[in-house]
N, C-alpha and C positions, 0 to 999 in steps of 0.2 A: 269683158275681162279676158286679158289670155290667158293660153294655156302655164306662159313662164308667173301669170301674175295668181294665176288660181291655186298653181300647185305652191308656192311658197304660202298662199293663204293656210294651206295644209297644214305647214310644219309642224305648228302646237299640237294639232292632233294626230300626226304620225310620229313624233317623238314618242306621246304618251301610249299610244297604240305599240310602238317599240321597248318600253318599259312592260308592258301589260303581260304581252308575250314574255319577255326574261321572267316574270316574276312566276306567272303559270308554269314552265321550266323549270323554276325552281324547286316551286313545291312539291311537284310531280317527283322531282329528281332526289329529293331531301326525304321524300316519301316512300322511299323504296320502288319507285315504278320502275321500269324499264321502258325507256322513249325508244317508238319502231318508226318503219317506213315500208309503207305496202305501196305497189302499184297504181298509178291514178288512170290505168287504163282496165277496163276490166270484158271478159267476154262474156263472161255473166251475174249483170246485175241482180240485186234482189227486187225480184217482181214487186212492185207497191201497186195501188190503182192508182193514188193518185200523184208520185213522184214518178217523173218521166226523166228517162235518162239520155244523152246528148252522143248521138253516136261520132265513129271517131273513125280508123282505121275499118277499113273491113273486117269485120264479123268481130268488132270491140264496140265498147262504149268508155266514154269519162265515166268516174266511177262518182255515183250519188252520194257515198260514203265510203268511209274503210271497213266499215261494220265487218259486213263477210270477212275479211283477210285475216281484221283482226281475230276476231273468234277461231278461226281454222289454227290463231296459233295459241286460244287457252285449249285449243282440245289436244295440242301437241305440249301441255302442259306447261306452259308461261302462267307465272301466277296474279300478278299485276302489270297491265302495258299503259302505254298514253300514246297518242301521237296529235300533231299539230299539222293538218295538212290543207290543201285545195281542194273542195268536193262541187260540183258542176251539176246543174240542173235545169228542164230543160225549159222556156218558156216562166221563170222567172224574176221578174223584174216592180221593182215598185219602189218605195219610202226603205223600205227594210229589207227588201232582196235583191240579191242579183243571182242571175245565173251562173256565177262562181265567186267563190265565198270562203271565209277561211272556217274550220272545225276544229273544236279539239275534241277529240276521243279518247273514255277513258274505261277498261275494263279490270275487272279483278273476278279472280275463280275463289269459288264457294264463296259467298255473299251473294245478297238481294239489294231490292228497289232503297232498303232502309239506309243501307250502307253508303248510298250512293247521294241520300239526300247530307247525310253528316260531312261527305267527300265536300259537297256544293257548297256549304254554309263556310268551312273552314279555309275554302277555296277563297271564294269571295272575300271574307274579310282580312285575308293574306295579300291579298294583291291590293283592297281597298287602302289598307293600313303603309303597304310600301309604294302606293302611288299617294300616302298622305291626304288620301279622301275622308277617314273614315267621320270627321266631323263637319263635313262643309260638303255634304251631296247634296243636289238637286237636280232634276231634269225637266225640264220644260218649262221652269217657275213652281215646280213641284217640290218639296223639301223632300231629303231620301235618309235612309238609314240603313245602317248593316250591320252593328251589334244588336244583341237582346233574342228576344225567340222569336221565332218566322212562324208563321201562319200556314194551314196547312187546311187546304179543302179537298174531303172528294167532289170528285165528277158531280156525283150527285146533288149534295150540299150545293155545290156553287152554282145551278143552273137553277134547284130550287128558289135562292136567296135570290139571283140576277135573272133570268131570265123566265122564270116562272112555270118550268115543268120538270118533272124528273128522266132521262133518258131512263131505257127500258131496252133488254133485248131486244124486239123488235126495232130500231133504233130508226127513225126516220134522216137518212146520212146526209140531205142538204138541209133540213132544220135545224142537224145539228150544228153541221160546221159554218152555216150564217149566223146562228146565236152566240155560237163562243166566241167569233169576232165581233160582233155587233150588239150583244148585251153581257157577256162574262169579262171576256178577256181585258177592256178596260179599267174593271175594278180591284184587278189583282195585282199586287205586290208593292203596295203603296201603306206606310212608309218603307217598308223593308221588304225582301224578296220574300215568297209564298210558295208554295211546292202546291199544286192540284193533280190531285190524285186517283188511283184506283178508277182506269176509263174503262167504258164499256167494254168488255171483250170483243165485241167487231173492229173497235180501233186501237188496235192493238195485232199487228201480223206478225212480229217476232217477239211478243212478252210472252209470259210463262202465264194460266190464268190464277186468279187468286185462292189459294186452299179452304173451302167452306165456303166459298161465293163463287163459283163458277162463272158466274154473269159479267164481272170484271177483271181486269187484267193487271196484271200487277206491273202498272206504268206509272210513269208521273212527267210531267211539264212544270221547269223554274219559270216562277214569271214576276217580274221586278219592270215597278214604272210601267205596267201597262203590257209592257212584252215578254213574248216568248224566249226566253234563253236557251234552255235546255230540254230534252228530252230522253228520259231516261227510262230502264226498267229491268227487273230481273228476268233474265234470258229465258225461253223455250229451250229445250235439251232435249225433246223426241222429236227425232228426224222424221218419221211418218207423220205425225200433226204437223208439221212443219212445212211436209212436202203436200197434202192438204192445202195446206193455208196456200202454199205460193199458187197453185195449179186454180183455186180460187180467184185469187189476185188475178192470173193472166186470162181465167177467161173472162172476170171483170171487163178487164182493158182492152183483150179483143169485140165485146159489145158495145164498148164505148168508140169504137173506130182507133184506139189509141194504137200505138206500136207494143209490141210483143216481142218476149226475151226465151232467151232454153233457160232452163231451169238449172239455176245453180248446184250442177250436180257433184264441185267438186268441196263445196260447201257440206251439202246433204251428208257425203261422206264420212266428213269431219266429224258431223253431229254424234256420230258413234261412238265418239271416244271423250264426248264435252261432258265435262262434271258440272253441280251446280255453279252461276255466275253470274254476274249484273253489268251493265254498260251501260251508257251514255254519251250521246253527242250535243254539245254545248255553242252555239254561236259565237265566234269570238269577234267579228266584225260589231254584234249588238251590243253584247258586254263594252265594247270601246265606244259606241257611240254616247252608251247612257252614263259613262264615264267621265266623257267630253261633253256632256250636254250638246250633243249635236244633233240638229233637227234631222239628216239624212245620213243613210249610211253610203252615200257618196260622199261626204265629209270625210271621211275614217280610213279610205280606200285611194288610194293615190288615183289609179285608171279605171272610172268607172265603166264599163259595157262600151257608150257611146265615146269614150276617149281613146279606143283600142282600135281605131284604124277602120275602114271598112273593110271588108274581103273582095276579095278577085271575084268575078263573076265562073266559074268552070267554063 
């Protein structure tokens, strides 16, 4: 096939990938948000171990998320933000990733993880209903649904019930994350999206931990048809636990031979003046694949990685 006969195969699903977006705008916009626009270069990313970030310019990187930028402006007291942008990462590529990807982020001051799951549900069946899905979903020969009450596991629960152990602080961290690909995460969000929640406190580097259970953190993952959509949780607001956690993170990643960041210290700053808040970044490439019942999310994406040219040699 060519390139002119593949990308017209597109259409259907970049039409509705185009309505998808307006209607998430919408809501956002109808909802009192304020839609920003932070930087997609950034000098310092937030340490993860295991998200690696794509350098760029000397002494920058593509920025993994807008996470950082946006909180730098609840602390300067914005009360609800969204933004819809390109977030880049490094060594990603598969059925469901690429290493640049569309996001939407969405934060609100004073509120938690709860808030955020009501944002999700309302979300969802706003766009389902003006893209005229809400009675005829399926994905993959799967039947789907998006009114009624969504299912909700913790961590716990759902590794008990699928994969047959409970994590534990001590967490064994490649047991864990082979299992939740390979015995959880397929059984979640069928017929209707699922929120799984409250994950162990070790994975969890910028959640707030949970009040009376310390051991988890007060996060959660959407997951509808099988995937991951969203990722959400009520924010950490002490800057020293914080700075902690990241200084953990980097020397994670320097034992690992990975590359190493400074410490986002103009973030750290900020944290001084952050009241309570929750946030969320949402996949919107997957949300439109399972939308389109599309087997790839090179369906959904007009130029996937390998349709981008190759590079100059330096």
């Amino acid at each position: 096939m060519t390139e002119q006969e593949n990308l017209a195969a597109k259409l259907p699903f970049l039409e509705l990938r185009c309505r998808v977006l307006q209607s998430i705008r919408h809501f956002f916009l109808e909802d009192g948000f304020l839609e920003v626009q932070t930087p997609l270069r950034t000098a310092e990313p937030a340490p993860e171990t295991h998200i690696d970030a794509i350098p760029a310019d000397p002494g920058y990187f593509l920025a993994t998320s807008p996470e950082l930028y946006m909180k730098r402006l609840l602390a300067a007291g914005y009360q609800k933000i969204f933004q819809l942008c390109h977030a880049f990462r490094q060594n990603e590529r598969g059925r469901y990733h690429h290493p640049e990807f569309t996001l939407l982020e969405w934060y609100h001051l004073n509120a938690d993880y709860k808030t955020l799951q009501i944002d999700c549900q309302r979300l969802l069946e706003r766009v389902c209903s003006e893209m005229k899905l809400s009675s005829s979903l399926a994905y993959q020969g799967r039947s789907l649904e998006i009114h009624g009450s969504w299912t909700s596991y913790t961590v716990r629960e759902a590794f008990a019930e699928f994969a047959g152990w409970e994590p534990s602080h001590d967490i064994d961290q490649n047991r864990f994350d082979m299992d939740l690909v390979e015995k959880v995460e397929h059984h979640l969000g069928f017929p209707r999206p699922c929120f799984l929640i409250d994950y162990p406190a070790t994975q969890a580097a910028l959640a707030r931990l949970k009040p009376g259970d310390s051991s988890v953190a007060e996060r959660f993952e959407l997951y509808w048809a099988g995937l991951e959509l969203a990722n959400g949780f009520s924010e950490l607001t002490d800057p020293d636990e914080q700075r902690l956690r990241f200084r953990t993170a980097l020397a994670e990643r320097k034992q690992a031979g990975l590359l190493t960041y400074p410490l986002p210290e103009a973030f750290l700053r900020s944290m001084e003046y952050l009241s309570p808040c929750a946030g969320i970044a949402l996949g919107v490439d997957r949300l439109v694949m399972i939308l389109a019942d599309a087997n790839r999310i090179d369906d959904v994406v007009a130029f996937p990685p390998e349709a981008q040219g190759t590079p100059e040699s330096p």
